[in-house]
Structures are given as C-alpha cells and as structure tokens.
C-alpha positions in Angstrom: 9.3 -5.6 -16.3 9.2 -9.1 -14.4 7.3 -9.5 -11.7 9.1 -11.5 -8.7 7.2 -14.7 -7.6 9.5 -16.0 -4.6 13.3 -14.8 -3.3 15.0 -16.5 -6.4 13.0 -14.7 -8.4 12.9 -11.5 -6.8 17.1 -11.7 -6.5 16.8 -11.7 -10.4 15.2 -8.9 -10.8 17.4 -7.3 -8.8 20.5 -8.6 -10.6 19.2 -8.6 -14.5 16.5 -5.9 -15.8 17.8 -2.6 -14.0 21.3 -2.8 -15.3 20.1 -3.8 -18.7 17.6 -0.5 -18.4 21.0 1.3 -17.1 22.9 0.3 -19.7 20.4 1.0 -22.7 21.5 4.2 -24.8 19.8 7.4 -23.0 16.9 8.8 -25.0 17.0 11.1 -27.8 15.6 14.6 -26.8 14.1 15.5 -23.0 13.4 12.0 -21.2 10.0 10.7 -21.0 7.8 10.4 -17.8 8.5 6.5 -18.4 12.3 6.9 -19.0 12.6 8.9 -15.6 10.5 5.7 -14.2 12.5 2.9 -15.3 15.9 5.1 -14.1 14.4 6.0 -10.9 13.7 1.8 -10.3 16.9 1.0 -11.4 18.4 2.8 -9.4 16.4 2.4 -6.3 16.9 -2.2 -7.1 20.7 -1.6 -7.9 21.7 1.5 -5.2 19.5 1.4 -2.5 16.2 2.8 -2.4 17.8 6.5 -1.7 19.7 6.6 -5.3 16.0 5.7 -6.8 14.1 9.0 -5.1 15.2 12.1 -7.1 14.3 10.3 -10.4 11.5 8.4 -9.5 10.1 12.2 -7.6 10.7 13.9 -11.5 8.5 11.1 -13.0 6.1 11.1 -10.5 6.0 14.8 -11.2 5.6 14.5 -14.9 2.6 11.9 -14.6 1.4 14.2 -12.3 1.1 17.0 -14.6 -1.9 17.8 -17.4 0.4 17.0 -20.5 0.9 13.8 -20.2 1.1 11.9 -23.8 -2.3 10.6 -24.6 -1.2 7.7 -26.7 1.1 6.6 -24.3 1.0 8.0 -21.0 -2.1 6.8 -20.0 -0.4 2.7 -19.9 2.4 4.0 -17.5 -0.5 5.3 -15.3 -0.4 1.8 -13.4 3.3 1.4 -13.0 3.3 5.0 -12.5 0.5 4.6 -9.3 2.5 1.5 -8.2 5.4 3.2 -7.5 4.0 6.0 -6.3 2.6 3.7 -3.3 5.6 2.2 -2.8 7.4 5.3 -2.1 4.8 6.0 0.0 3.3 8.8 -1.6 -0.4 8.6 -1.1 -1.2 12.2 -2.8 0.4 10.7 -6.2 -1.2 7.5 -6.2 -4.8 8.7 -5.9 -4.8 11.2 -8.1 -3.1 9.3 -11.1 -5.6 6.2 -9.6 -8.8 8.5 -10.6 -7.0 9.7 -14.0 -6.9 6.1 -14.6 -10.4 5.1 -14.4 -11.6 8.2 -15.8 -9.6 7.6 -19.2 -11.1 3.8 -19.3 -14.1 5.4 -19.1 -14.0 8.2 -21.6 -11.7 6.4 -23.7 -14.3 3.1 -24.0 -10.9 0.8 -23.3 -13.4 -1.6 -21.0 -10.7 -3.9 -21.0 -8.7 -1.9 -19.2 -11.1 -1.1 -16.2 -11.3 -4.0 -13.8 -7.2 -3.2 -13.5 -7.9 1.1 -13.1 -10.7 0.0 -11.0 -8.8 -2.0 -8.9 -6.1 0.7 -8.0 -8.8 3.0 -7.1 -10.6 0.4 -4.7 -7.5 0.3 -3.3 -6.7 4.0 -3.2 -9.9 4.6 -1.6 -9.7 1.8 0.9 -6.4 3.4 2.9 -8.6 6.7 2.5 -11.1 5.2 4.8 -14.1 5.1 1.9 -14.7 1.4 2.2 -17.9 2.1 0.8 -17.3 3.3 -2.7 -14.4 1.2 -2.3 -16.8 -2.1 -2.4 -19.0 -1.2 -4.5 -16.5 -0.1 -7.2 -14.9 -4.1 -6.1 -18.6 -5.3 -7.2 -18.0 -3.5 -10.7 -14.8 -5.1 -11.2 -16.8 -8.5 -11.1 -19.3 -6.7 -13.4 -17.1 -5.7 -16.2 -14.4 -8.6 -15.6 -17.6 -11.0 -15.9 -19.4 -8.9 -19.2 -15.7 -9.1 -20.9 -14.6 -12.9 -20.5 -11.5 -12.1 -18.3 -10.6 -13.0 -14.7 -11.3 -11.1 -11.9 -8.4 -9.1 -10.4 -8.9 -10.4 -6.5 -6.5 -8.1 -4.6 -9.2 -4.6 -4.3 -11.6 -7.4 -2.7 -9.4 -8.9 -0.2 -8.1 -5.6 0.7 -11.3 -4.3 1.2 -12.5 -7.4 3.2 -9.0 -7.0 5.6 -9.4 -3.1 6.3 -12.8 -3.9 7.0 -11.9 -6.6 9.7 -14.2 -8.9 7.8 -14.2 -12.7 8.6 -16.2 -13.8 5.7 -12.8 -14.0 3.5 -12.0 -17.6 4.2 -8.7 -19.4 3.1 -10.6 -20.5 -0.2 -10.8 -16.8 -1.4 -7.0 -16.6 -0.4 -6.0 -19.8 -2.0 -8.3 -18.6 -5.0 -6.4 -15.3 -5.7 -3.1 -16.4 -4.6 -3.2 -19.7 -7.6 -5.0 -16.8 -9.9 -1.6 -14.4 -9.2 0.5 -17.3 -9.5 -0.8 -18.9 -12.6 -0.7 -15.3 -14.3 3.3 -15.0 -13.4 2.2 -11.7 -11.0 4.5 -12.1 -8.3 2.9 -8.8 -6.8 -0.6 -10.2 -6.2 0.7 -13.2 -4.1 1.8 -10.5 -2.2 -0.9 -8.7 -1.9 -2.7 -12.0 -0.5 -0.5 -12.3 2.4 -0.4 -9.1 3.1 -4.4 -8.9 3.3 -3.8 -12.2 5.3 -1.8 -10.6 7.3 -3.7 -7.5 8.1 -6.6 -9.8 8.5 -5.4 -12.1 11.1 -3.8 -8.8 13.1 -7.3 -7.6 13.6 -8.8 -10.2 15.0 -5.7 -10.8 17.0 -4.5 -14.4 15.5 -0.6 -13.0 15.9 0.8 -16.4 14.9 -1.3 -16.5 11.6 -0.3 -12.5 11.1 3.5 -13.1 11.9 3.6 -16.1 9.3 1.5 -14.0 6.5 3.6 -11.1 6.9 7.1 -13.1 6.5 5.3 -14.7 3.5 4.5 -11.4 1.6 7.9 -9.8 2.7 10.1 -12.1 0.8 9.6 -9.9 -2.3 10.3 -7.1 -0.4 13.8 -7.3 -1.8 13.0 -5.1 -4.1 12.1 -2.5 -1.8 8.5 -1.0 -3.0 5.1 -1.9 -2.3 2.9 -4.1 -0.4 5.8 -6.4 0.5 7.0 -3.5 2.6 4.1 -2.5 4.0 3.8 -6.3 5.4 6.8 -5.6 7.5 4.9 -2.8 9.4 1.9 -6.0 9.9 5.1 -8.1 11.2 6.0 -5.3 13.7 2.7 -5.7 15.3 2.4 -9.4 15.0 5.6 -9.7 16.9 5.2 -6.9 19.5 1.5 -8.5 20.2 2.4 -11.8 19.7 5.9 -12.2 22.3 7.9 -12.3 19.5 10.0 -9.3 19.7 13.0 -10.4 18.0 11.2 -10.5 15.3 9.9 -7.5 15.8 12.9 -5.6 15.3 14.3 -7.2 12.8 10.9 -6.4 10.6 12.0 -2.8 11.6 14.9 -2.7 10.4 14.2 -3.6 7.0 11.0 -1.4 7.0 13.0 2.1 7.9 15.5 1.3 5.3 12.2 1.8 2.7 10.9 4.4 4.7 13.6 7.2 5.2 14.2 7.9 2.2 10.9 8.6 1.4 10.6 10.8 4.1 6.9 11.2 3.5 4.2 12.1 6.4 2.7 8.1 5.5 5.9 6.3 5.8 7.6 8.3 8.8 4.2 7.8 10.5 4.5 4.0 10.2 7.9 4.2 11.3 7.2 5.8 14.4 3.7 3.5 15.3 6.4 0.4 15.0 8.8 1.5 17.1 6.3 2.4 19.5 5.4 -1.0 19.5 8.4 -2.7 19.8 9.6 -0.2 22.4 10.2 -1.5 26.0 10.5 2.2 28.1 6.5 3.3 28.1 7.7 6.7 27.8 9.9 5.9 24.8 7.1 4.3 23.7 4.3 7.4 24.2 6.6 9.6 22.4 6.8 7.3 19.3 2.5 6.9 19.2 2.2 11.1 19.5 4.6 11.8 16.6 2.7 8.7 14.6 -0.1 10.9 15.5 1.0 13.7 14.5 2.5 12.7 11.4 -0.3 10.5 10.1 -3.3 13.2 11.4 -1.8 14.9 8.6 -2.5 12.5 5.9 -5.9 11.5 4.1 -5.4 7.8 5.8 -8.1 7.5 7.7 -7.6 3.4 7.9 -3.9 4.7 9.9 -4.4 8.1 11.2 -8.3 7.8 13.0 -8.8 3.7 12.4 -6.3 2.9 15.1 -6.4 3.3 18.9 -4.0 2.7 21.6 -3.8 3.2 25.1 -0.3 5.3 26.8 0.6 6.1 29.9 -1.0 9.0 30.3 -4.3 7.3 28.2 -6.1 6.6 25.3 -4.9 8.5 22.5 -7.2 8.0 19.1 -5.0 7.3 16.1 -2.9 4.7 15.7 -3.2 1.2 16.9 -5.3 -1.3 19.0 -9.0 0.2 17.7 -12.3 -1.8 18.6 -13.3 -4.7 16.4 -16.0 -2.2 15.2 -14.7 1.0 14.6 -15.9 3.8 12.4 -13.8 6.7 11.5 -14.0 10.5 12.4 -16.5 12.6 11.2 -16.8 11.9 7.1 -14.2 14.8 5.6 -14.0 15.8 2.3 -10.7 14.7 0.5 -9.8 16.7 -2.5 -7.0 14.9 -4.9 -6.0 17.6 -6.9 -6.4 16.4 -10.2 -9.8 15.1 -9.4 -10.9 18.6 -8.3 -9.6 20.5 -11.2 -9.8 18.1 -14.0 -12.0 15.6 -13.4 -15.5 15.4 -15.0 -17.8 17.5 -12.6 -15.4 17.6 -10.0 -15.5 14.5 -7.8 -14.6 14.9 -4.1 -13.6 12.0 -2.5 -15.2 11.1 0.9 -13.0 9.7 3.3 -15.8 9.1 6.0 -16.1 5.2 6.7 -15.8 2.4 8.5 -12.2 1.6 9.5 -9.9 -1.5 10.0 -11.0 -3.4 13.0 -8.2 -4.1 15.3 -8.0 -6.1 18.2 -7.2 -4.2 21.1 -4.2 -6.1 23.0 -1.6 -4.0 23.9 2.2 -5.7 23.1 3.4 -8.5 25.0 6.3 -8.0 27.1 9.6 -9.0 26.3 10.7 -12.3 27.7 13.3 -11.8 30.3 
C-alpha cells in the first residue's frame, strides 16, 4: 500500500489503490484477517471513515484472536496496529504491539525488531511508561546498529515530545524527517511534525505548534493516524495561541475521524478540543469533565492524568495545561489482554511515569 508524502500524493491514494482493492475478485473461502483490512480501508478512503468501521472492527477482531496464521499473520501485525491507532482503539494496538515483539523475539526475525520495537515504544509512551518506553528506543539503536539498517526515528521523538524534553533540536527533526522521506514513508514525516508539534505545545511556542500541526495534517486526507491526532495539537495551538479560527476549523476535520470511532480515546479528545475552543466558561467546564470522564477510563495516562486545567469552579486534574514537570498518578498496573494470558510469563504493563509536560496558559480570548 503507498504511503502519502504530501496532499498530491495523499489525493492518490485516495483516488487509485482502494478502488483497485474494491474491484479485485473477493476471496475464495472465509476472508482473511488481511482481506477484511484492506476492505475496511477502502472503504473508510473511498466512503468516509464511517463505511470503513464494521470491516476494519471484524479484522481488528480476527488479529485479535489466538489463531492467527503463523506464516502470515504475524506481517499484517504492523498494518494491523496502525490502523488500530488510527481508529482510535488503544486496547487493539497494544496488545497486537506486544504480540509483535514477542514473535521477533521468539521467532529470531532480528530484522524485524527495531520496526515491532518501535510500535511498542510508542504503545507504551501514550500509556504513560516513558520509561520502558526509552529504554526499549535505546534497543532499537542497538539492534538497528548490530544489523546494518537505519534507525526507525519516530519511537524516539515521540518519547522525547511526551516527555516535554528540549534536548530534541531541529537537527534530530530534520534528521528523521530526510530519513522518512528518502525511504518514500510519507507516515513518518508525519510523525515528525506531529512530535514537533506536541513538542512546541508544551513549552508553549503556539506559533511553532500551529505551523507543525498544519504540516503533519496535510496527510490527514486519508483519515487515520498521527495526521489526525495533529489536529487535536492544532486545537490547542490555536485556542492558546489567539488563533481561534483556526481552531475550529482543526475541529471540524478531527470529529469527522472521531465519531465514528466512537471510542472512550477519541470522544475524549473531542470533548478536551471543544473545551478549548469554547467561549461560554460553562460550555467550556462541561466539555473538560466529560474529557475527564471519558479519558479516566482509558489506560492513557499521557491524556487522562498528564494534563491539568483550571475551570470555573477550579483545578480539575486530567486534561490540559499540566506543569512543565509533571508525573502521573500513582503507577497502575495495565493488563493488555493478550499480554496477560499469552504472553511469556505474563508481562503487566506499568503505566506509572512521567507525563507530557504542558505549559500551563489557559486559551487566549477571542478577538472581538
């Protein structure tokens, strides 16, 4: 499947590959976890994303599941794990993150660990484990270096961002944007603004994190990933930055991804953004308590504990506008299912960790 590199490119995708996989001859016998994949996108690029969800929610179901095809289940696992993310389904995504590294491992495919590895830096990192998060970023180098291939950036920078870190200058960005680029991954240049984006909305540089943010979501055409979740980085650029109009027009395109996913992580988002971008403070309050609400029910610890914000009525721990150094609540045990009752010696994963730094401004008002 191509991988979008600018709005021309993106469009193409669009246009080309998901009518092609509409119009290839169904397969013979029950479909394939990967069949129910490729439908579910085609449908989500050519429909809307609410055509894609019932078949992307059976193949996310199947790759769940313990009988997956060994011989070649285990290659969709990434694609699998990327869409899972960008439908916002964090429960999918980790557990189909720590089958992937585990079948590197066993397997003794070391080629294909710095990618598995990557997804589960990443995984971890919105679960608020920063720690085991770095230090399985520091094996990526290890095994990327031991096998003679390049470095897969976007686990560090993501890492570095929810960490509030400063030490990721532009020449790490340039680095692992010309790396994405020169590789044809569209997705990782994305990922770079994104982190960028992120990045520069912690430390409160809202011009820096409105231009990032417009940067990654030019791919978010195709409606999945972090190209979306840049919009929710361009809502809070905006509302911080007096730029409201943009703001609301970051909004717009961010609910028409997350409705239909209708998941505790994306409604959650929703509702923080329009809190943000809301003028009437008690319009506003009610949008940060069900963000709250909805997000206190998720393993997020980076969007459910690693923001603060300040209502009307006071400071409510959760959501937005946390101090430069924050840590999270009190460590909790995360269980992804498959990691609990399949996973060698069942590994828990700790959510307890540093969070994303955030600059604590509340939004600007709207110009009159």
């Amino acid at each position: 499947m191509p991988v979008a590199t600018g709005r021309a490119d993106a469009e193409r995708v669009r246009r080309w590959p998901p009518k092609a996989v509409r119009a290839a001859p169904p397969p013979q016998g029950p479909p394939r976890p990967a069949d129910l994949l490729l439908d579910g996108l085609a449908a989500r690029v050519i429909d809307g994303p609410a055509a894609g969800m019932p078949a992307i929610g059976r193949a996310l179901d199947a790759f769940r599941g313990p009988d997956l095809d060994e011989d070649k289940g285990p290659r969709w696992l990434w694609p699998a794990g990327a869409v899972a993310v960008g439908v916002w389904d964090y429960a999918t995504w980790d557990l189909l993150s720590d089958r992937q590294v585990w079948l590197a491992r066993t397997s003794g495919q070391v080629t294909d660990l710095p990618l598995a590895l990557t997804a589960r830096v990443c995984a971890l990192a919105f679960a608020g484990d920063l720690t085991t998060a770095a230090a399985l970023a520091d094996e990526v180098r290890t095994v990327s270096e031991a096998i003679g291939a390049s470095m897969p950036l976007y686990g560090v920078l993501l890492v570095a961002a929810f960490q509030g870190d400063r030490a990721p200058d532009d020449e790490l960005f340039r680095t692992a944007e010309a790396e994405a680029a020169r590789r044809g991954e569209g997705g990782g240049v994305t990922i770079s603004h994104w982190s960028r984006a992120m990045l520069a909305n912690g430390h409160g540089r809202y011009k820096e994190a409105s231009a990032a943010a417009e940067r990654a979501a030019r791919h978010a055409t195709v409606g999945i990933g972090p190209a979306i979740w840049a919009l929710a980085e361009g809502v809070e650029a905006a509302a911080r930055g007096g730029t409201p109009r943009l703001g609301d027009a970051a909004l717009g395109r961010l609910t028409e991804a997350t409705r239909p996913s209708g998941t505790d992580w994306a409604l959650g988002i929703e509702a923080r953004c329009r809190a943000l971008v809301n003028e009437e403070r008690p319009a506003a309050d009610q949008h940060y308590q069900e963000a709250i609400d909805l997000l206190g029910r998720t393993p997020l610890r980076v969007e459910s504990h690693g923001r603060t914000f300040s209502t009307a009525s006071g400071c409510a721990a959760g959501i937005t506008g946390a101090p430069r150094a924050g840590t999270c609540a009190p460590p909790t045990t995360c269980s992804p299912p498959w990691a609990c009752s399949r996973s060698p010696g069942g590994r828990r994963a700790n959510c307890g960790a540093p969070v994303r730094a955030r600059a604590g401004a509340p939004p600007r008002p709207r110009a009159s």
